[in-house]
Structure formats: structure tokens, C-alpha cells
C-alpha positions as CSV (number, residue, x, y, z in Angstrom):
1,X,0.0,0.0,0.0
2,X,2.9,2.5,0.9
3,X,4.4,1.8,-2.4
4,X,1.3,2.3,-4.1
5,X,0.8,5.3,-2.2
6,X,4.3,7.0,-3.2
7,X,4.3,5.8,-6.5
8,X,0.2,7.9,-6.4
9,X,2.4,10.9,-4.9
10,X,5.0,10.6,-7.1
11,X,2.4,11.0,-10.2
12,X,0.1,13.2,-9.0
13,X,3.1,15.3,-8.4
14,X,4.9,15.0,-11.9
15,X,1.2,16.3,-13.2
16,X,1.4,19.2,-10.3
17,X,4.7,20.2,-12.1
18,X,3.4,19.8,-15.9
19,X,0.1,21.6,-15.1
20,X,2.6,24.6,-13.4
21,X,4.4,24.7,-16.4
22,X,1.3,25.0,-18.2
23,X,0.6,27.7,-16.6
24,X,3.7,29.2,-16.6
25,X,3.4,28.9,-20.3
26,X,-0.2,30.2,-21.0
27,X,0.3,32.9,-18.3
28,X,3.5,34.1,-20.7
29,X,1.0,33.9,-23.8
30,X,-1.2,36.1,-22.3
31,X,1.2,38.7,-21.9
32,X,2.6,38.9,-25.2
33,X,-1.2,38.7,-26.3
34,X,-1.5,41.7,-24.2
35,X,2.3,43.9,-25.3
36,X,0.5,43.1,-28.7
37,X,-2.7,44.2,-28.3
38,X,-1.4,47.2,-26.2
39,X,0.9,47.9,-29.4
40,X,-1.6,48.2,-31.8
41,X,-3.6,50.4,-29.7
42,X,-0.6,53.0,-29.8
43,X,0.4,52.4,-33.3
44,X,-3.4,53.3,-34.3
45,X,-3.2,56.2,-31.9
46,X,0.2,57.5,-33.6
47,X,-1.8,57.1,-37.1
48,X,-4.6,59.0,-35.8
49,X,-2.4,61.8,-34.6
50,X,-0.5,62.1,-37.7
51,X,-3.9,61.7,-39.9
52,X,-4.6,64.8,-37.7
53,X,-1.5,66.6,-38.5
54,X,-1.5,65.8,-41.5
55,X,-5.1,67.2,-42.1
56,X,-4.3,70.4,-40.5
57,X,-1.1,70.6,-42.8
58,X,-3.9,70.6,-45.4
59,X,-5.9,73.2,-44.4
60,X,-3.1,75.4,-44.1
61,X,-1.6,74.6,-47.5
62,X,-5.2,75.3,-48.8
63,X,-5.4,78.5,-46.8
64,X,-1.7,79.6,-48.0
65,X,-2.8,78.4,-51.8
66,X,-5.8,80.9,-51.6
67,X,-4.0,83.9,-50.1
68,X,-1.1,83.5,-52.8
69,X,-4.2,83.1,-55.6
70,X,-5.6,86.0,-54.6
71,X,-2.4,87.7,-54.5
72,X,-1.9,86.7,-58.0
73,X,-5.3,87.9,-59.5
74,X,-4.7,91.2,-57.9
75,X,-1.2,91.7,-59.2
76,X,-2.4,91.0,-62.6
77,X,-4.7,93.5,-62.1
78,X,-2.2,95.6,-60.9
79,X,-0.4,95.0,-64.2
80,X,-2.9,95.3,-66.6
81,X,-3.4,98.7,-64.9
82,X,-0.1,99.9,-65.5
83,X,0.2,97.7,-69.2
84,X,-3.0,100.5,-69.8
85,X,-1.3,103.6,-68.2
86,X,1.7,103.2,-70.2
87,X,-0.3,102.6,-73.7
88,X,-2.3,105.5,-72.9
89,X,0.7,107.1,-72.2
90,X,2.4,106.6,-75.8
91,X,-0.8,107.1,-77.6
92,X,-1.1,110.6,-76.1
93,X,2.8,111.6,-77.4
């Protein structure tokens, strides 16, 4: 019966130790499934942010391109004034 008994303990606790190192191992899983998840949730958030720069880089570009079209359209104005001026000018000599 002892012997029966030790070789029971013996067993039950080679399967202690293999369900520990189960554990061990799926416990280790989890974390990595966790760095991973965690990393993805950054790397989207660092997407997002630049998308958001980005957009706003946009809108100023736009802005800039409208200020520098309206700059243009009045100096052409400007210079077909003075292209007038100056044939009025030699027409009246």
C-alpha cells in the first residue's frame, strides 16, 4: 500500500509540475497577447495623430494656396493697370 501510495504521490506530483508549467506557459501567452494588443492600440493612436497633422497641414496649404491666388489675380490687375497707363501714355505723345 505505501508503495502504491508513493508511486500515487510521485504521479500526482509529476502532473502538479506539468500543469505549473502549463501555466507558466499560457500565463507568458497572455502577456505577449496583451504587449501586442497594447501595441496596436498605440500604433493606431500614432496614425490617428499624424492623420490629424496631416489634415491640418492641409488646411493650411489650402489657406496659404488661396491667399497666394488672390495675391496673384490682384497683381495682374495691378499689371494690366499699368500695361493701360503706359499705352495710354504713348498714344497721347
Amino acid at each position: 500500500f505505501f508503495t502504491e501510495t508513493a508511486e500515487f504521490q510521485k504521479i500526482v506530483g509529476s502532473l502538479i509540475e506539468l500543469v505549473d508549467q502549463l501555466a507558466k506557459a499560457a500565463e507568458s501567452e497572455k502577456m505577449k497577447a496583451i504587449g501586442a494588443r497594447n501595441l496596436l492600440k498605440s500604433i493606431a493612436k500614432q496614425r490617428e495623430a499624424q492623420q490629424q497633422q496631416l489634415q491640418a497641414l492641409i488646411a493650411e496649404k489650402k489657406m496659404q494656396l488661396e491667399r497666394y491666388r488672390i495675391e496673384y489675380e490682384t497683381l495682374c490687375k495691378i499689371e494690366a493697370d499699368q500695361n493701360e497707363f503706359i499705352d495710354q501714355f504713348i498714344f497721347q505723345k
